[in-house]
C-alpha positions in Angstrom: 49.2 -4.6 37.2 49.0 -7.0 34.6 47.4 -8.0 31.1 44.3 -10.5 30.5 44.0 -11.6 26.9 40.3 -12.6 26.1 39.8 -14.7 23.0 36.8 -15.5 21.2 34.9 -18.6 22.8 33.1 -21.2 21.0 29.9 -19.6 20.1 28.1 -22.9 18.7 28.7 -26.4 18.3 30.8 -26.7 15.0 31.1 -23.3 14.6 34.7 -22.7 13.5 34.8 -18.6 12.8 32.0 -15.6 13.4 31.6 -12.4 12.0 32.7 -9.7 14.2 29.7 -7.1 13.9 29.8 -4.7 16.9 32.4 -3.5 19.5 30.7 -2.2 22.6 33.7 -0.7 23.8 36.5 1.6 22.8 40.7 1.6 24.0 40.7 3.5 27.0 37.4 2.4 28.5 37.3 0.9 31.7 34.5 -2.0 32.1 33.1 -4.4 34.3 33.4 -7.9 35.0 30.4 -9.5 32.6 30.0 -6.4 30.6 29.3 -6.8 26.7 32.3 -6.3 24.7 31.3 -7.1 21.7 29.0 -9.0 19.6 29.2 -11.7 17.1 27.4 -13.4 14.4 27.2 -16.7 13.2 24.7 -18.3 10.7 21.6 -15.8 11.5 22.3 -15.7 15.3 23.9 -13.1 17.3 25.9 -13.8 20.5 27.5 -11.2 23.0 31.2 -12.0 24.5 31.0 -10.6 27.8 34.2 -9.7 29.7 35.6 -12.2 32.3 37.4 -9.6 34.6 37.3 -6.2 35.2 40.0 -4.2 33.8 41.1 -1.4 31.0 41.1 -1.8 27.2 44.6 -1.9 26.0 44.0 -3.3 22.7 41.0 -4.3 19.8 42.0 -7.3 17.2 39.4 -7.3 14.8 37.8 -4.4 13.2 33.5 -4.6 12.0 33.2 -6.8 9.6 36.3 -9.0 10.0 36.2 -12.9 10.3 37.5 -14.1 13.5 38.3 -17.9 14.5 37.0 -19.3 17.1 40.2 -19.3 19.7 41.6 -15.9 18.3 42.6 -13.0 20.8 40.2 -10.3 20.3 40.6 -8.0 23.4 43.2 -7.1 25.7 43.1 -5.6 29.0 45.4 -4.4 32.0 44.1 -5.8 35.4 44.8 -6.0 38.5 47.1 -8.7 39.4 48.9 -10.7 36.9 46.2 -11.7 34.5 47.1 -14.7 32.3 49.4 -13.3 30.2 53.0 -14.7 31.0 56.1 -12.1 31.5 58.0 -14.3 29.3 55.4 -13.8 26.6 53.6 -17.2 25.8 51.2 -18.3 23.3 48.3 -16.9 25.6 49.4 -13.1 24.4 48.0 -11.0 22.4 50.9 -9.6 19.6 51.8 -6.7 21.4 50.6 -3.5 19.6 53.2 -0.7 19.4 50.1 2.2 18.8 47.2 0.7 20.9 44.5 2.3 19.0 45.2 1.1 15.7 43.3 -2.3 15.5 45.3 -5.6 14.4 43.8 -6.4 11.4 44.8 -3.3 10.2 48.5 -3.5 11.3 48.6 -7.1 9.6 48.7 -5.4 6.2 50.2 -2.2 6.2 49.7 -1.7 2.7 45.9 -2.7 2.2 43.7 0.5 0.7 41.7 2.4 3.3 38.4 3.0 2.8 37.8 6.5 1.3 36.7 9.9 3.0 33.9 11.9 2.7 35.1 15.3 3.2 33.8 18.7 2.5 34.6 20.3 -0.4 37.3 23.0 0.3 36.1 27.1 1.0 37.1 29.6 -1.4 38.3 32.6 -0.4 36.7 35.9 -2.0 38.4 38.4 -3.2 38.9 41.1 -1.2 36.2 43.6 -0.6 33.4 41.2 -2.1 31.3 39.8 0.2 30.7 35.9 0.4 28.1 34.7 -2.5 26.2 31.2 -2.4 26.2 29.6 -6.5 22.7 28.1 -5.8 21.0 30.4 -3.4 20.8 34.5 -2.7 24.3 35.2 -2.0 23.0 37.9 1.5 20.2 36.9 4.6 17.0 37.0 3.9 15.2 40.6 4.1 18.7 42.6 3.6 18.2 44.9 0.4 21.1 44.6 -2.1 23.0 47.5 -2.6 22.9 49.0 -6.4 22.5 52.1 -8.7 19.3 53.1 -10.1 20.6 52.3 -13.7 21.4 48.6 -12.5 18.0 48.2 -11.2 16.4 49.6 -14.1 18.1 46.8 -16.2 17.4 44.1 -13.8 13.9 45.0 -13.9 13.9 44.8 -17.2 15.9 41.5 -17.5 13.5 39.8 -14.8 16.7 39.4 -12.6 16.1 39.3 -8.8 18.9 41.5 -7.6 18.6 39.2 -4.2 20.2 36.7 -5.7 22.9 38.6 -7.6 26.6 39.0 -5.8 27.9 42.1 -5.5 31.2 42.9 -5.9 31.8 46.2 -4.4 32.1 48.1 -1.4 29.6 46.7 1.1 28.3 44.1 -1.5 27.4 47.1 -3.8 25.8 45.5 -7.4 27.5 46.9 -10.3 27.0 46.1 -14.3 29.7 43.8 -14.4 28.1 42.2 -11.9 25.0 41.3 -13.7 27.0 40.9 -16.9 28.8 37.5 -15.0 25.0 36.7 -13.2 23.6 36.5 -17.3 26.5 34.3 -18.1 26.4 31.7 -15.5 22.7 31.1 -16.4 19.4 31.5 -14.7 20.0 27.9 -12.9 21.4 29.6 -10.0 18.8 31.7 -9.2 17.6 28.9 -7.3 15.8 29.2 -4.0 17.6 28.9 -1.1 18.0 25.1 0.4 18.0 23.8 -3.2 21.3 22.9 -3.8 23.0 19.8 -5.3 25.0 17.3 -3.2 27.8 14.9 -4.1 29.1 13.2 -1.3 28.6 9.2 -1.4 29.0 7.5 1.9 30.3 3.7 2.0 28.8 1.4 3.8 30.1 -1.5 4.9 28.2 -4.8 4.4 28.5 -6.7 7.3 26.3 -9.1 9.7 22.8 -10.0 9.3 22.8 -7.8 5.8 25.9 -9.9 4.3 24.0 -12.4 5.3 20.9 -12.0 3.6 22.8 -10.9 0.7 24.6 -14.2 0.1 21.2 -16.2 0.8 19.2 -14.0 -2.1 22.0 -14.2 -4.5 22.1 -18.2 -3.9 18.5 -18.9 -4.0 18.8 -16.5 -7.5 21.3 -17.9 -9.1 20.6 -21.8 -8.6 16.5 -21.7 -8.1 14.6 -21.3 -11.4 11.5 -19.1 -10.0 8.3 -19.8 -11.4 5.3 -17.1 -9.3 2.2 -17.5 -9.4 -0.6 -14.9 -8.4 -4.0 -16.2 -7.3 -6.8 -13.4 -5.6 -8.7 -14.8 -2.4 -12.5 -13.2 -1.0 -11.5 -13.5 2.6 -14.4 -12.1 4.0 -15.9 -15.2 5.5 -12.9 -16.2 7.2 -11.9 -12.2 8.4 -15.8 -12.7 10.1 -14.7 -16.0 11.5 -11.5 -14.7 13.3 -12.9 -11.7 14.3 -16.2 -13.8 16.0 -13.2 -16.3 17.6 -11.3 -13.4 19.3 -14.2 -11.6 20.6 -15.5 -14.9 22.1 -11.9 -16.5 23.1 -10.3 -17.9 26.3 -8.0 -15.6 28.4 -5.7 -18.2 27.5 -6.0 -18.2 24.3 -3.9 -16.0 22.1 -5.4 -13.5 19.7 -5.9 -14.7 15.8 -4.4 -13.0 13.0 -4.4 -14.3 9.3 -1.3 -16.2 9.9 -2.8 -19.3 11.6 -5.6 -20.0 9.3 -3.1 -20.0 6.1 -0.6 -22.5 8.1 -3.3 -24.6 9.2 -4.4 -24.4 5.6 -0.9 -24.9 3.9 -0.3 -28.1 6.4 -3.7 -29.6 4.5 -2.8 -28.7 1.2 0.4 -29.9 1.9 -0.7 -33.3 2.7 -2.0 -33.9 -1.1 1.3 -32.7 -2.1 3.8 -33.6 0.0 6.5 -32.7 -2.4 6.0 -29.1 -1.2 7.3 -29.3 1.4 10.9 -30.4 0.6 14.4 -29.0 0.5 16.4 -29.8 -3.4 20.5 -30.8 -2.7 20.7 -29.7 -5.7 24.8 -30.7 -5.3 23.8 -34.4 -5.4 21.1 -34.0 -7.3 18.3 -35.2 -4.4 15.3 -34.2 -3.2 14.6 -34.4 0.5 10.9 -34.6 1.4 9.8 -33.9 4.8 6.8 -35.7 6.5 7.4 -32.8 9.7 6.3 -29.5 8.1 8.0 -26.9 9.7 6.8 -23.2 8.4 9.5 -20.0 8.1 7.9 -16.8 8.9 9.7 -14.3 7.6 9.8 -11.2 10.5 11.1 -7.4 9.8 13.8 -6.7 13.1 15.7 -3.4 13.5 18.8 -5.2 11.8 17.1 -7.0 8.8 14.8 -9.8 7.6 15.3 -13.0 9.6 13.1 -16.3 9.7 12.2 -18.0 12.6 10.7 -21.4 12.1 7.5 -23.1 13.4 8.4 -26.3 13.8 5.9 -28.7 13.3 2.8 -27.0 11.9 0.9 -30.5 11.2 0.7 -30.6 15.2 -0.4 -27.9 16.2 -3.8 -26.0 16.4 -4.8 -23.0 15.1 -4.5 -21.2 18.9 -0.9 -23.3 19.1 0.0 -21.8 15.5 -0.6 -18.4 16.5 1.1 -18.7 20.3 4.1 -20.0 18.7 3.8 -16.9 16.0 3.9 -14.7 18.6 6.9 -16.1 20.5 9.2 -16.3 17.6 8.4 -12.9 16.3 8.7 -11.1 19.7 12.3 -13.6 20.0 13.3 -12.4 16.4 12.6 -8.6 17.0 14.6 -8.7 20.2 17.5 -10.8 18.9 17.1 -13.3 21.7 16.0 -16.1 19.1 17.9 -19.5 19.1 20.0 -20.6 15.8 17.4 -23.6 16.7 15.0 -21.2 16.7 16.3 -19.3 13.0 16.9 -23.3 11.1 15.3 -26.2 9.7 12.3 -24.6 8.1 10.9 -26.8 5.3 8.2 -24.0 3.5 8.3 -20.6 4.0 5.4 -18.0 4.8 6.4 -14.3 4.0 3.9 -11.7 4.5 4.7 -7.2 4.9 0.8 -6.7 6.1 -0.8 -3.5 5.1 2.4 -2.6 3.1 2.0 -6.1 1.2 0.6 -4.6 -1.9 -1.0 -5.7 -4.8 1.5 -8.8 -5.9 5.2 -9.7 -5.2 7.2 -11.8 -6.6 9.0 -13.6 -3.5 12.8 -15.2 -3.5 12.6 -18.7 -2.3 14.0 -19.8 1.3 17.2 -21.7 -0.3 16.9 -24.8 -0.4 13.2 -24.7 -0.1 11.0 -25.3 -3.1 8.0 -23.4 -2.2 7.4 -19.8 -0.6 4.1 -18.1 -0.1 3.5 -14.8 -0.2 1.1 -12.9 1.4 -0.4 -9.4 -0.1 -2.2 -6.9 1.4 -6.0 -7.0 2.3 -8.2 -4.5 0.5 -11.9 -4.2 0.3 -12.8 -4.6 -3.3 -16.6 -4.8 -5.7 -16.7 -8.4 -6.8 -19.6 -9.2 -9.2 -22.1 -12.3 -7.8 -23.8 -12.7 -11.2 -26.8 -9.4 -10.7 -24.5 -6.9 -8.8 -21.2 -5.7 -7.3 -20.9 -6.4 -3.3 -18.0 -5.1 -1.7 -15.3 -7.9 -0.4 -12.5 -8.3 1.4 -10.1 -9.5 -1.0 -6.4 -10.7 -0.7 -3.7 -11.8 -3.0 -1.3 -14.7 -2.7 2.0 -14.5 -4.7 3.7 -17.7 -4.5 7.0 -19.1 -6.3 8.3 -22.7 -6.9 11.3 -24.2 -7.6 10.6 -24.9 -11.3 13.3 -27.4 -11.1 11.0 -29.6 -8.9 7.3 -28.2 -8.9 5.3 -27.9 -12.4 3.4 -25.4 -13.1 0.4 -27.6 -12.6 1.4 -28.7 -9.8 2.0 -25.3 -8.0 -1.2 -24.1 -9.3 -3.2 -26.8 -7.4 -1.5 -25.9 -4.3 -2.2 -22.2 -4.3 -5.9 -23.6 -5.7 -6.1 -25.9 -2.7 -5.3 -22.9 0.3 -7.6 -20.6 -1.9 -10.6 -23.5 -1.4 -10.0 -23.8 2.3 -9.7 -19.8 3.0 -12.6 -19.1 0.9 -14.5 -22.0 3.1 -12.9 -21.1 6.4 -14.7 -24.0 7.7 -12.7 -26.7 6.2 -10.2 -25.7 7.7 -11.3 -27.3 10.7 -12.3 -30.4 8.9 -10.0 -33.9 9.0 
């Protein structure tokens, strides 16, 4: 038998480190040649290390959350055969671990603070010959009568005290004055029903991968980007009757239309009477770095947190191409398969929660973007036409600008510009 050393591979080109976010095995397990060990993150994009060989976890050396340079050993396992770990102990090795389980980043600094427990709080015996009493709930089961003299009772009654919920202190639970003398002084708060009862534990919870990430972005974008939002309503009835009349009559080939095409295809014209929307702000050199390709963020929901995949060159593509392309990112993003391609080099962000959008948000800019649009829900409102309210469909767009770069003018004619060309679905279609 011998020991294989597996260390992290390059992930990406110019990736020097990634954030070690899962461990799909334990020390002890055996696994398979090609099975997931573990999985990595870097930027927004996730990437599994699969095993080379098949063999037996001897050793773990990074824990959740730990940085880990490309090159470094991360797992080590006994195989058959001599593996590629030299007898005499070369630079190939792994530092041996004298208690396997414990993980090396741990053993690396022996004195750094463990994270804290969570533990129960400790029982307390009861006195002998009293029977077991809850603070916050009836101290016996539900339906059992509690055991007391008439007199007791009697002044119960008369003290509107539910005798269910009193301990008892003698034989068999029995109630006695003394009894209720300590119930009175402890308050009526306890005669709570059952199931109410406070709780303090606190659980810590450990930021690490795509969170961390999105943490540092929205702290960024924060503390550099002066926001400036600005709320505009839109009647999108005549282009809600436009899409639904396109996929009723559409192709087989042709992918089915949601909202999201017709406000990219209207962003890319707006955008092309103010191209200095669609820019990123090096706001380290002080440049601005406007982009004739506009390439729209769409900011998706997955299982592990907000991501946005990019839609790369909007001003070429149809409405049908918009929404294939839609659909392919957000499927990729929701199954974590997308590309780091696939996650960069968006130039104006769309984001957009559907029926949960509300009435108005106030979105965080895609740093370095300037621009972000914000989609609110769709509600069917009365809108007065000069003699009468008719019920519309009506829509908010919140949008925010980097005030640094965009005036308010300016951003108002933009958001005035998609509100034109969604009210006139039409034009959209117009060059």
């Amino acid at each position: 038998m011998g020991e294989y050393v597996i260390k992290l591979p390059d992930v990406g080109e110019g990736v020097a480190e990634a954030e070690l976010v899962e461990w799909h095995v334990k020390i002890g397990d055996l696994v398979r040649e090609d099975a997931v060990l573990a999985a990595v993150m870097t930027d927004k994009a996730t990437v599994e290390i699969p095993s080379p060989v098949d063999g037996e976890i001897l050793w773990l050396g990074a824990e959740i959350g730990d940085t880990v340079a490309i090159g470094s050993p991360i797992v080590r396992l006994k195989v058959a055969g001599e593996g590629n770990v030299k007898a005499d102990g070369d630079a190939k090795a792994a530092p041996k671990a004298e208690t396997p389980a414990e993980p090396a980043a741990a053993k690396s600094d022996p004195a750094a603070p463990k994270p804290p427990q969570v533990s129960a709080q400790p029982s307390v015996a009861a006195p002998k010959g009293t029977r077991p009493a809850s603070v916050t709930g009836a101290p016996r089961p539900e339906g059992e009568k509690p055991l007391a003299s008439p007199a007791v009772r009697l002044r119960a009654k008369e003290a509107g005290i539910d005798l269910r919920q009193v301990p008892g202190s003698g034989p068999a639970g029995r109630i006695s004055h003394e009894d209720l003398d300590a119930f009175l002084a402890r308050g009526p708060q306890l005669a709570r029903p059952t199931g109410l009862a406070p709780k303090d534990g606190v659980e810590d919870i450990k930021v690490i991968g795509l969170r961390r990430k999105i943490a540092e972005k929205m702290a960024l974008a924060k503390s550099r980007i002066p926001h400036i939002t600005y709320v505009e309503e839109i009647d999108v009835t005549a282009l809600e009757e436009l899409r639904a009349t396109l996929n009723k009559e559409k192709r087989a080939d042709r992918p089915k239309l949601t909202l999201l095409p017709f406000l990219m295809r209207a962003m890319v014209k707006a955008i092309a009477d103010q191209p200095n929307l669609n820019a990123l702000f090096d706001d380290e050199a002080g440049i601005i770095h406007q982009h004739e390709g506009i390439h729209i963020g769409i900011a998706a929901q997955t299982p592990t947190g907000l991501v946005v995949p990019v839609v790369k060159h909007a001003e070429a593509r149809d409405l049908w191409d918009c929404a294939a392309e839609v659909n392919r990112l957000a499927e990729a993003a929701k199954s974590g398969t997308a590309s780091r391609d696939e996650l960069s080099g968006s130039t104006i962000t769309i984001t957009s929660l559907g029926a949960m959008g509300g009435v108005a948000t106030t979105p965080v800019i895609n740093y370095p973007e300037v621009a972000i649009v914000g989609v609110n829900k769709m509600m069917v409102r009365p809108v007065w036409d000069g003699t009468q309210f008719i019920p519309r469909k009506m829509m908010n767009l919140s949008s925010s600008f980097d005030h640094r770069v965009i005036d308010g003018w300016d951003a108002a004619v933009f958001v005035q510009r998609i509100k034109a060309l969604m009210e006139t679905p039409a034009m959209i279609f117009v060059d």
